[in-house]
N, CA, C and O atoms as CSV, one atom per row, in Angstrom:
chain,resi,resn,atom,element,x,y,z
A,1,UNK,N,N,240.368,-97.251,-60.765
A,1,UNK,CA,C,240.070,-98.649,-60.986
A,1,UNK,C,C,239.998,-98.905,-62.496
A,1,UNK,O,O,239.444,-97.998,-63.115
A,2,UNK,N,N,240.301,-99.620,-62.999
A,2,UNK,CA,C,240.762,-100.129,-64.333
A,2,UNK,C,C,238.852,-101.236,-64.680
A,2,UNK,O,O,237.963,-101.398,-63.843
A,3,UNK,N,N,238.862,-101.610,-65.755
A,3,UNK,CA,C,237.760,-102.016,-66.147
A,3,UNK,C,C,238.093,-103.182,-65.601
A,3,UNK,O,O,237.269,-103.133,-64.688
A,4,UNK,N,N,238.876,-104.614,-65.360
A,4,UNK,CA,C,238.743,-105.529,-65.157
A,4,UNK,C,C,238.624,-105.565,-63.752
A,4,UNK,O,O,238.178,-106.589,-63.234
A,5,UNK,N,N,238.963,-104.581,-63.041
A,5,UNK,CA,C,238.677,-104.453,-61.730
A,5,UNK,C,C,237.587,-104.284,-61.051
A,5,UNK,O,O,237.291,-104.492,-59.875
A,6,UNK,N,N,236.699,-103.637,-62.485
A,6,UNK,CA,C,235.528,-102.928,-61.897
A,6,UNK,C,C,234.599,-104.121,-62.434
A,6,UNK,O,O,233.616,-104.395,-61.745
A,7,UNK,N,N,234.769,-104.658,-63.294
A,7,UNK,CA,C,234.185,-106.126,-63.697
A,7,UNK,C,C,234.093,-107.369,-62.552
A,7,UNK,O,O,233.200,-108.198,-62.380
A,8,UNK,N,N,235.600,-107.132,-61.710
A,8,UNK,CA,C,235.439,-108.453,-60.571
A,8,UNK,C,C,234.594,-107.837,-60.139
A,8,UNK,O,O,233.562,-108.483,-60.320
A,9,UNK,N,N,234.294,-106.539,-59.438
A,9,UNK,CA,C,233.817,-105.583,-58.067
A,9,UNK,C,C,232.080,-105.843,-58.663
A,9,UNK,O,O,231.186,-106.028,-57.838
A,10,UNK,N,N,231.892,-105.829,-59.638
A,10,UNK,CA,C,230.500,-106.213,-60.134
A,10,UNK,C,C,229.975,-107.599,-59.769
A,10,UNK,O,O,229.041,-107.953,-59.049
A,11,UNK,N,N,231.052,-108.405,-60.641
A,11,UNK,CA,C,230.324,-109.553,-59.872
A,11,UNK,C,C,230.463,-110.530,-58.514
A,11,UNK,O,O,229.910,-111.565,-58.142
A,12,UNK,N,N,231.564,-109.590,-57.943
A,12,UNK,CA,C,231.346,-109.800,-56.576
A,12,UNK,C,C,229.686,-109.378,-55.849
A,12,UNK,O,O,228.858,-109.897,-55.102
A,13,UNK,N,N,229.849,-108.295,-56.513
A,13,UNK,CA,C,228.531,-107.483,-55.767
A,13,UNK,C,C,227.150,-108.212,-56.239
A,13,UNK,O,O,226.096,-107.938,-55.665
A,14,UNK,N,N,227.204,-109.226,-57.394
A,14,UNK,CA,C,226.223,-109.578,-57.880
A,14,UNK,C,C,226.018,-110.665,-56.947
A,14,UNK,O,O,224.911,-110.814,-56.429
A,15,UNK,N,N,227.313,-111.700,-56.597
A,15,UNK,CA,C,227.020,-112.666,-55.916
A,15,UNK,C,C,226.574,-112.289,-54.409
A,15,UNK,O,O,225.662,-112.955,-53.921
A,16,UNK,N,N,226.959,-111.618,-53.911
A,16,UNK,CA,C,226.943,-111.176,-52.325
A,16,UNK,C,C,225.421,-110.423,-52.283
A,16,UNK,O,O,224.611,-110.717,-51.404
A,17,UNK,N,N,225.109,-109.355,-53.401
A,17,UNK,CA,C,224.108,-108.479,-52.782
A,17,UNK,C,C,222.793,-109.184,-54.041
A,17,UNK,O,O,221.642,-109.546,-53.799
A,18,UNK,N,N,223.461,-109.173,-55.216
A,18,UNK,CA,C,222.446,-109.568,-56.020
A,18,UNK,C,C,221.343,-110.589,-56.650
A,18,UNK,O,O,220.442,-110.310,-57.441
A,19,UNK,N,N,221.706,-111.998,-56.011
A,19,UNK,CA,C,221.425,-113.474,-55.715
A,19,UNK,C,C,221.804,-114.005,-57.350
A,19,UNK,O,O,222.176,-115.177,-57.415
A,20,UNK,N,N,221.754,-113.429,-58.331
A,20,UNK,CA,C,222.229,-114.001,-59.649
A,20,UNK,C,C,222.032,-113.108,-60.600
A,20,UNK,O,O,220.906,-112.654,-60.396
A,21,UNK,N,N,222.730,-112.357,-61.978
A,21,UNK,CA,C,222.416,-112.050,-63.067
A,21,UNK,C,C,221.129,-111.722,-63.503
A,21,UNK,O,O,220.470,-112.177,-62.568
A,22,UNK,N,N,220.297,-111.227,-64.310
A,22,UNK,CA,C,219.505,-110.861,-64.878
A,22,UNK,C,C,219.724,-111.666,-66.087
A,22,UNK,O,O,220.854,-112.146,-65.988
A,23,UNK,N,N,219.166,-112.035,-67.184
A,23,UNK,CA,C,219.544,-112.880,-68.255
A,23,UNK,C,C,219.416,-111.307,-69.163
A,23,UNK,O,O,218.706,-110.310,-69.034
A,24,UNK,N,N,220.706,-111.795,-70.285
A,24,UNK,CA,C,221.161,-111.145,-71.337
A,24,UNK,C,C,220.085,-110.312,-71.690
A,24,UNK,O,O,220.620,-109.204,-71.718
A,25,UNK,N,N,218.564,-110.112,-72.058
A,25,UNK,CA,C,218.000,-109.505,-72.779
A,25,UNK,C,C,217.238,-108.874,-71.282
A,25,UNK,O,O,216.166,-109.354,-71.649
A,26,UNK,N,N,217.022,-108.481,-70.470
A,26,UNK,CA,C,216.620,-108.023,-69.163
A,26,UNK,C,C,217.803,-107.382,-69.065
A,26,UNK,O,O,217.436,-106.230,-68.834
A,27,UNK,N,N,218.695,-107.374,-69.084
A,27,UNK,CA,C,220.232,-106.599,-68.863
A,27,UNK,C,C,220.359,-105.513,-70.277
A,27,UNK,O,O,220.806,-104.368,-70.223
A,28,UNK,N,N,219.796,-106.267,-71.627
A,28,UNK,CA,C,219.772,-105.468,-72.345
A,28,UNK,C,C,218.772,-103.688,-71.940
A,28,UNK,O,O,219.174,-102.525,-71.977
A,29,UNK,N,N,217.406,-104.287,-71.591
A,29,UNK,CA,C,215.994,-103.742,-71.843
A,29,UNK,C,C,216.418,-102.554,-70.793
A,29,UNK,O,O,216.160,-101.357,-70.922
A,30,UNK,N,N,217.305,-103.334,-69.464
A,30,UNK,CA,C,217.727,-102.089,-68.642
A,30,UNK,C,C,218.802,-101.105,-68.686
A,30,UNK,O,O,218.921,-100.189,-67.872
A,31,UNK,N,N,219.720,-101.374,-69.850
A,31,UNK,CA,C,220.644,-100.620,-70.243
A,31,UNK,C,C,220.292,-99.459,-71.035
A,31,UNK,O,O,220.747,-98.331,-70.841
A,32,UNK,N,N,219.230,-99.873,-72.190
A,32,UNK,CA,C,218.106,-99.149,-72.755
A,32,UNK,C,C,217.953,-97.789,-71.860
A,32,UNK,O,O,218.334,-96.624,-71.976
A,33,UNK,N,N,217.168,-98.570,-70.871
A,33,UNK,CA,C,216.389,-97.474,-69.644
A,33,UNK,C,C,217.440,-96.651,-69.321
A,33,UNK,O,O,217.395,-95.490,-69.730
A,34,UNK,N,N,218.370,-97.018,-68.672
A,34,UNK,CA,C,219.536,-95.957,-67.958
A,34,UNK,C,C,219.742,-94.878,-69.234
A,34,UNK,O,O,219.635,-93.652,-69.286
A,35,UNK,N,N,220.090,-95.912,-70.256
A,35,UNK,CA,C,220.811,-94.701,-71.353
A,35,UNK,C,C,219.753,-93.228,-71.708
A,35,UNK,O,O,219.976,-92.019,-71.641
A,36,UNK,N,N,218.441,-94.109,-72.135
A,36,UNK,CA,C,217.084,-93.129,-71.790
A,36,UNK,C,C,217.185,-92.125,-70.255
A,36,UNK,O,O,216.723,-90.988,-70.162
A,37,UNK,N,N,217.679,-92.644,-69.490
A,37,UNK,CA,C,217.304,-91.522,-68.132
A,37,UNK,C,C,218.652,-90.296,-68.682
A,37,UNK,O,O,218.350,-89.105,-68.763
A,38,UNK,N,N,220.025,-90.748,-69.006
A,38,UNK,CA,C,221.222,-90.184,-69.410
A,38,UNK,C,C,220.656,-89.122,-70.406
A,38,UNK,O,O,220.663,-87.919,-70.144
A,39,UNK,N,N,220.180,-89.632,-71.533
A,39,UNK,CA,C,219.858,-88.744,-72.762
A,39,UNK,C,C,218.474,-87.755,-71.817
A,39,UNK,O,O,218.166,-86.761,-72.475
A,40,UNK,N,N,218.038,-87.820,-71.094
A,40,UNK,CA,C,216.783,-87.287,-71.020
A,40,UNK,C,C,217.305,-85.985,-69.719
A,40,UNK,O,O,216.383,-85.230,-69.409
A,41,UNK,N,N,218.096,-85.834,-69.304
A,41,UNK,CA,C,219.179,-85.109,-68.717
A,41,UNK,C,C,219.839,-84.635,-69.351
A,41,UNK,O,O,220.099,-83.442,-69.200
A,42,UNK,N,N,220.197,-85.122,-69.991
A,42,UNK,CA,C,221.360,-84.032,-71.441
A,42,UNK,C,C,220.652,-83.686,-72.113
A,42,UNK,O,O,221.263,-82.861,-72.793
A,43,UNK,N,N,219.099,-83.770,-72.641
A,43,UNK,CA,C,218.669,-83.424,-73.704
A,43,UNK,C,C,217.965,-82.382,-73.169
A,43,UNK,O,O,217.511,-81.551,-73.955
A,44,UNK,N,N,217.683,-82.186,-71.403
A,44,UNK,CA,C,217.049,-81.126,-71.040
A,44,UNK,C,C,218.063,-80.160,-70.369
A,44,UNK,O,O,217.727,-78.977,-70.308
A,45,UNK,N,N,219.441,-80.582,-69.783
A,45,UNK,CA,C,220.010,-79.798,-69.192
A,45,UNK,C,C,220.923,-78.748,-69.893
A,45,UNK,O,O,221.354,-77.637,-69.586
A,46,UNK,N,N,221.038,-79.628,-71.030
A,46,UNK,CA,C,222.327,-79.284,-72.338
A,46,UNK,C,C,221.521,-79.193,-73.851
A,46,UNK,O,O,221.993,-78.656,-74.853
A,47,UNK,N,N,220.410,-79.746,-73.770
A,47,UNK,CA,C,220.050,-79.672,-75.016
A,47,UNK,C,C,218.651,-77.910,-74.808
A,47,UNK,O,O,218.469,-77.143,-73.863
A,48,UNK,N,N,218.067,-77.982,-76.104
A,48,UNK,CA,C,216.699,-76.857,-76.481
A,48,UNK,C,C,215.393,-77.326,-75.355
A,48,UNK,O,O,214.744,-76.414,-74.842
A,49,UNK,N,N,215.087,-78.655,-75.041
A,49,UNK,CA,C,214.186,-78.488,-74.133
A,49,UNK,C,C,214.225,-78.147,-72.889
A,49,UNK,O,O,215.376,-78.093,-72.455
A,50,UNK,N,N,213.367,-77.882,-72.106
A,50,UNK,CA,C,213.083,-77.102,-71.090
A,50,UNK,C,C,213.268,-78.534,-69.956
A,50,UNK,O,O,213.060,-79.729,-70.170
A,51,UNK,N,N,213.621,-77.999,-69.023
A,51,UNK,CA,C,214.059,-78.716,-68.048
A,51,UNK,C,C,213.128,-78.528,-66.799
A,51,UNK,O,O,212.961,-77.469,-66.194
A,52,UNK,N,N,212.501,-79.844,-66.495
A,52,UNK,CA,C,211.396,-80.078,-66.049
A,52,UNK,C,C,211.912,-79.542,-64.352
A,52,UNK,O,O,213.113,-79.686,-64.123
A,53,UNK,N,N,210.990,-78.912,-63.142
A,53,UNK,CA,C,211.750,-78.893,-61.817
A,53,UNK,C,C,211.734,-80.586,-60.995
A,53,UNK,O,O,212.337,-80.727,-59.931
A,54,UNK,N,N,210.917,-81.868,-61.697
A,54,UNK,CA,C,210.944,-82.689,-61.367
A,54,UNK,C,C,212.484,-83.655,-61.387
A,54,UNK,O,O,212.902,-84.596,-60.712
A,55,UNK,N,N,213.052,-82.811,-62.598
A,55,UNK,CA,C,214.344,-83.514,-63.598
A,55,UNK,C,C,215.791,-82.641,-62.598
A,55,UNK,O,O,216.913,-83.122,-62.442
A,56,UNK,N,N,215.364,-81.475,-62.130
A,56,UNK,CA,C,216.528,-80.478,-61.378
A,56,UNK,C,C,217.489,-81.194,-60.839
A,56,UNK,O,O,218.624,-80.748,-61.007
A,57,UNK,N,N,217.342,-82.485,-60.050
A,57,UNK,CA,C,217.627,-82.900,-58.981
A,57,UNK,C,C,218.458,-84.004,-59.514
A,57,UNK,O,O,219.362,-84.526,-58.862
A,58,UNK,N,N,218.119,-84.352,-60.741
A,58,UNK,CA,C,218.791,-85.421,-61.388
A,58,UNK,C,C,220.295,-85.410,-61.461
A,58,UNK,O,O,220.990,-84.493,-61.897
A,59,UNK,N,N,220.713,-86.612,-60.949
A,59,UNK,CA,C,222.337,-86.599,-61.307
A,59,UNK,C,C,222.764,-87.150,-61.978
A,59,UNK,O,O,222.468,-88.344,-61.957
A,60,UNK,N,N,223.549,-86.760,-62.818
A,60,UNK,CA,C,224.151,-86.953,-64.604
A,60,UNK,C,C,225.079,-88.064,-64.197
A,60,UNK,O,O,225.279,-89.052,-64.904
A,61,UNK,N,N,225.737,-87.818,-62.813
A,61,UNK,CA,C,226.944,-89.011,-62.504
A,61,UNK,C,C,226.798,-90.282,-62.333
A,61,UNK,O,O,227.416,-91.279,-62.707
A,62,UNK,N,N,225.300,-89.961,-61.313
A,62,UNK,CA,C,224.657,-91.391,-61.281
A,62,UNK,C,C,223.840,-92.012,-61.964
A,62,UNK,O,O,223.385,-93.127,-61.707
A,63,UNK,N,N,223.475,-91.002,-63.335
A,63,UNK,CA,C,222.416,-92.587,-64.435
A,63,UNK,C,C,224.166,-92.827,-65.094
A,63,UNK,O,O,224.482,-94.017,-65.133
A,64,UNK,N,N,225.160,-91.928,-65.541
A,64,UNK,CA,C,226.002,-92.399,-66.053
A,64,UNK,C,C,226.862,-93.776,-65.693
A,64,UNK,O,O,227.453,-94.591,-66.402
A,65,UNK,N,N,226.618,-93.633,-64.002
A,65,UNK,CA,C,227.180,-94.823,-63.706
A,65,UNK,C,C,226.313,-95.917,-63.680
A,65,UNK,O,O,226.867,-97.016,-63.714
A,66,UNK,N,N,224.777,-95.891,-63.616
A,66,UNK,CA,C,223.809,-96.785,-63.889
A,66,UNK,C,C,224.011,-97.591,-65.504
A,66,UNK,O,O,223.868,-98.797,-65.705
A,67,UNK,N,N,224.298,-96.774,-66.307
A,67,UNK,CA,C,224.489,-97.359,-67.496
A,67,UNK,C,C,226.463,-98.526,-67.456
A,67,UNK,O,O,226.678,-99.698,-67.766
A,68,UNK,N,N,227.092,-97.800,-67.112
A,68,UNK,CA,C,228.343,-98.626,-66.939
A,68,UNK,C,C,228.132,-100.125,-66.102
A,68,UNK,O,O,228.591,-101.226,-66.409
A,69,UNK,N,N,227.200,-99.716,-64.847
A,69,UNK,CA,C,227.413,-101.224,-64.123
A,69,UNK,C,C,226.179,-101.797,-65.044
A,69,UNK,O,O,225.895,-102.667,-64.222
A,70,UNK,N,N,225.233,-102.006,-66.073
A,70,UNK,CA,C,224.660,-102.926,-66.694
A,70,UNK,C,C,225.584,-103.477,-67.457
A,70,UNK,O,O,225.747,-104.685,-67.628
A,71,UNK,N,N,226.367,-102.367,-68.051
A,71,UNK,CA,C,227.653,-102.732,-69.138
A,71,UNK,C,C,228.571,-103.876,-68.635
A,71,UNK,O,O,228.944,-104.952,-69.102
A,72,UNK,N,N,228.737,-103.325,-67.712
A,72,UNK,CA,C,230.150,-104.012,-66.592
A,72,UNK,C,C,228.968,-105.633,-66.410
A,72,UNK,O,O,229.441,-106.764,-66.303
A,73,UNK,N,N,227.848,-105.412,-66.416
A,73,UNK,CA,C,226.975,-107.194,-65.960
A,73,UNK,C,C,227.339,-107.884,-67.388
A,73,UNK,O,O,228.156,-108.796,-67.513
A,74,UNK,N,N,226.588,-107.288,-68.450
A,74,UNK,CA,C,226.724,-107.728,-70.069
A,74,UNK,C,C,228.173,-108.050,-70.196
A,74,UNK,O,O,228.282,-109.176,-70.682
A,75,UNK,N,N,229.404,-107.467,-69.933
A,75,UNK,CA,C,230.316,-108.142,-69.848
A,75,UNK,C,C,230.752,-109.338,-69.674
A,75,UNK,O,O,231.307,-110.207,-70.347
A,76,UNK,N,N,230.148,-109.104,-67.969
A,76,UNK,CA,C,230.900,-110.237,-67.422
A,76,UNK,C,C,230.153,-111.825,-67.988
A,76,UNK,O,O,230.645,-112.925,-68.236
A,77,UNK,N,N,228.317,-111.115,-68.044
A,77,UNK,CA,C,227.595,-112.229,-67.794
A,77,UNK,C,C,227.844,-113.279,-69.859
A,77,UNK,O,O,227.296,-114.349,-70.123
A,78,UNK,N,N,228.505,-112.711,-70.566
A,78,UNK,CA,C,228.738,-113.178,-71.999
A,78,UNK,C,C,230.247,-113.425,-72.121
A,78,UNK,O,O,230.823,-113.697,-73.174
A,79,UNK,N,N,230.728,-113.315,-71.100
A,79,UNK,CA,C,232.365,-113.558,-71.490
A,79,UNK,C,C,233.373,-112.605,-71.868
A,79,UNK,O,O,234.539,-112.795,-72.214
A,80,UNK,N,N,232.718,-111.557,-71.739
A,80,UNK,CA,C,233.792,-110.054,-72.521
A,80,UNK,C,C,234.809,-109.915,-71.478
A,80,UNK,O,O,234.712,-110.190,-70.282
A,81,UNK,N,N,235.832,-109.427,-72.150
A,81,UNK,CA,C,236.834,-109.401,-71.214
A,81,UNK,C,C,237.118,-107.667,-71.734
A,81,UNK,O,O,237.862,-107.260,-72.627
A,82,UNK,N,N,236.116,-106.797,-70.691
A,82,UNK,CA,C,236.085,-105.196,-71.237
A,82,UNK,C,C,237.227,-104.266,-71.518
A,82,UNK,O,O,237.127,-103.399,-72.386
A,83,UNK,N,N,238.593,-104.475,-70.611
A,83,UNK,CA,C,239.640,-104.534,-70.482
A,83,UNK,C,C,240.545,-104.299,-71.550
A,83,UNK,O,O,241.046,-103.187,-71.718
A,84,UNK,N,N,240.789,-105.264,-72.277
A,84,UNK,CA,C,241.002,-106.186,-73.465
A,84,UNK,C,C,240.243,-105.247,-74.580
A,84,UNK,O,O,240.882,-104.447,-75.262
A,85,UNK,N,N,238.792,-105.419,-74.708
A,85,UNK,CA,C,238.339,-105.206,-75.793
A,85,UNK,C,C,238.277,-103.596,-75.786
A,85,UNK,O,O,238.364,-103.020,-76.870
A,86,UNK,N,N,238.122,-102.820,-74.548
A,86,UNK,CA,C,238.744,-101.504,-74.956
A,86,UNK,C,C,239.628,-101.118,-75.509
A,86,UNK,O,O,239.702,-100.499,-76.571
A,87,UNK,N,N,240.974,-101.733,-74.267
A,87,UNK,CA,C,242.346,-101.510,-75.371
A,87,UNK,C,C,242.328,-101.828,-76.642
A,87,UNK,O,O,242.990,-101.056,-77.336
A,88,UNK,N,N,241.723,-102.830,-77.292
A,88,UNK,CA,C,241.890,-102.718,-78.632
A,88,UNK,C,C,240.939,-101.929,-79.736
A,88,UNK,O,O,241.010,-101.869,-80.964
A,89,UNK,N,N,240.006,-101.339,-78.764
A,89,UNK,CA,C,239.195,-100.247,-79.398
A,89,UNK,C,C,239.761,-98.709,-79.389
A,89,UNK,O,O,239.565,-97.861,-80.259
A,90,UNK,N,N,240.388,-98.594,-78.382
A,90,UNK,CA,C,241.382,-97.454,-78.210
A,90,UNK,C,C,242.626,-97.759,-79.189
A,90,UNK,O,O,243.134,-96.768,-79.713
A,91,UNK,N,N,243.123,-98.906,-79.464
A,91,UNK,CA,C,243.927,-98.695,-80.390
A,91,UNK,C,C,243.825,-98.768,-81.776
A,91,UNK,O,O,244.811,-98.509,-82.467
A,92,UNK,N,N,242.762,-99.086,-82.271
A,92,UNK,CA,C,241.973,-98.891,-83.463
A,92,UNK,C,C,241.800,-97.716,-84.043
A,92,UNK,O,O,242.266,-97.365,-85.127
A,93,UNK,N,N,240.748,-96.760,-82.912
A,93,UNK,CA,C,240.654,-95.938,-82.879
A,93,UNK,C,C,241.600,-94.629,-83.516
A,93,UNK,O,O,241.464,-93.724,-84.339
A,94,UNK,N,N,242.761,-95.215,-82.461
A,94,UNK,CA,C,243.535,-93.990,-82.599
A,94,UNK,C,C,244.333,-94.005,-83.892
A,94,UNK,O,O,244.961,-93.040,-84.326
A,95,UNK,N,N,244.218,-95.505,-84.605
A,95,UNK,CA,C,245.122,-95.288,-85.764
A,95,UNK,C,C,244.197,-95.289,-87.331
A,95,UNK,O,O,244.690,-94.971,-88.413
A,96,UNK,N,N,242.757,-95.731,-87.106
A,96,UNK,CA,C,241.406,-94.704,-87.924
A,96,UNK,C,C,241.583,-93.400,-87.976
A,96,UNK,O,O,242.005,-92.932,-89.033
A,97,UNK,N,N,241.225,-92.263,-86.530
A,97,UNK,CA,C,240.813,-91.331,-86.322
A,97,UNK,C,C,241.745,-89.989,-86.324
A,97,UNK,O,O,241.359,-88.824,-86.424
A,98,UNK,N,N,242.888,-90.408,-86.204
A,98,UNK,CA,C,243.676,-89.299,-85.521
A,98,UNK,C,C,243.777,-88.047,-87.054
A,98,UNK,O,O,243.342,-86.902,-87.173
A,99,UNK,N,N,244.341,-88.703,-87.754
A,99,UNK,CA,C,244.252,-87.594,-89.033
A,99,UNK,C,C,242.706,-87.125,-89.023
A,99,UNK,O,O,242.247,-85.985,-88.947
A,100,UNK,N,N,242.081,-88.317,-89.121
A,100,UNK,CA,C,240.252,-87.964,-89.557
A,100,UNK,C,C,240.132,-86.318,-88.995
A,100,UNK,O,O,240.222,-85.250,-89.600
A,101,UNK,N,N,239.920,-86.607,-87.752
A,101,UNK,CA,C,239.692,-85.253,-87.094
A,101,UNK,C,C,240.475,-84.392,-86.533
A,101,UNK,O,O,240.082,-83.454,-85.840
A,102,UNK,N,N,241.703,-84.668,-86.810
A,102,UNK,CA,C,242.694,-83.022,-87.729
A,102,UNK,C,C,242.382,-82.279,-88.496
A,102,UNK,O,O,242.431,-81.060,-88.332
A,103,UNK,N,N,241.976,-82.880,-89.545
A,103,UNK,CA,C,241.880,-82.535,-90.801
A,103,UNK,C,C,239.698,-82.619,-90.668
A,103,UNK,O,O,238.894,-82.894,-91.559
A,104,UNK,N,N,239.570,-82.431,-89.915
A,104,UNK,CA,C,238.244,-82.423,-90.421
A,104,UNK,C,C,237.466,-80.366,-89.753
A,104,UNK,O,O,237.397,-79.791,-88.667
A,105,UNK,N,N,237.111,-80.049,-91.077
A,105,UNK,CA,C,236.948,-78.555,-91.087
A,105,UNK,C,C,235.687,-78.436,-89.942
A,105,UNK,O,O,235.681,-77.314,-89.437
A,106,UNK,N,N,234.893,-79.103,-89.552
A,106,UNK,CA,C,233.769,-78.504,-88.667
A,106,UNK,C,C,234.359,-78.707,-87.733
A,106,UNK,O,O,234.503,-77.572,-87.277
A,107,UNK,N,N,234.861,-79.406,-87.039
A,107,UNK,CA,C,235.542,-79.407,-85.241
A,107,UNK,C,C,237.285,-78.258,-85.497
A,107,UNK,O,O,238.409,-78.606,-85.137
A,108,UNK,N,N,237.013,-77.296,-86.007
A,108,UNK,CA,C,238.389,-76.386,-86.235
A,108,UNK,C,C,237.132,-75.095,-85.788
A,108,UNK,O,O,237.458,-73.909,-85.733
């Protein structure tokens, strides 16, 4: 599924299951949270701290996708067309970066 796809499939799901949006800064505060549950899984599963047996059970797939569908709301609910503004972040990207990190001695 492509991002604009997954953008309708959001706010389909918002209208049908969700009764309306969250306003912009409630969408923010919970994107926050997810990204916090994400880092707090990587920072114990992959990172030096110790990994709690409460945290074991945690799935990396699903705060990851918790953080995308707030993304995919902030999108839709401000007008972004994610689609769009990837591709042109991917193509930015690639014409910034590509020497950058060729040529860059710590990732060799």
């Amino acid at each position: 599924m492509d991002l604009k796809n997954a953008q309708i499939e959001v706010d389909n799901w918002i209208k049908n299951h969700g009764v309306r949006y969250f306003n912009e800064l409630t969408n923010m505060a919970q994107l926050t949270e997810e990204v916090g549950e994400v880092a707090r899984i990587i920072a114990r599963r992959y990172g030096e701290q110790s990994e709690k047996e409460s945290d074991k059970n945690k799935d990396l797939g699903e705060e990851l996708a918790d953080v995308v569908f707030v993304v995919l709301c902030l999108a839709n609910q401000t007008g972004v067309d994610l689609q769009a503004a990837f591709e042109k972040k991917m193509d930015l990207k690639t014409q910034r970066d590509h020497d950058r990190h060729h040529n860059n001695e710590k990732l060799k």
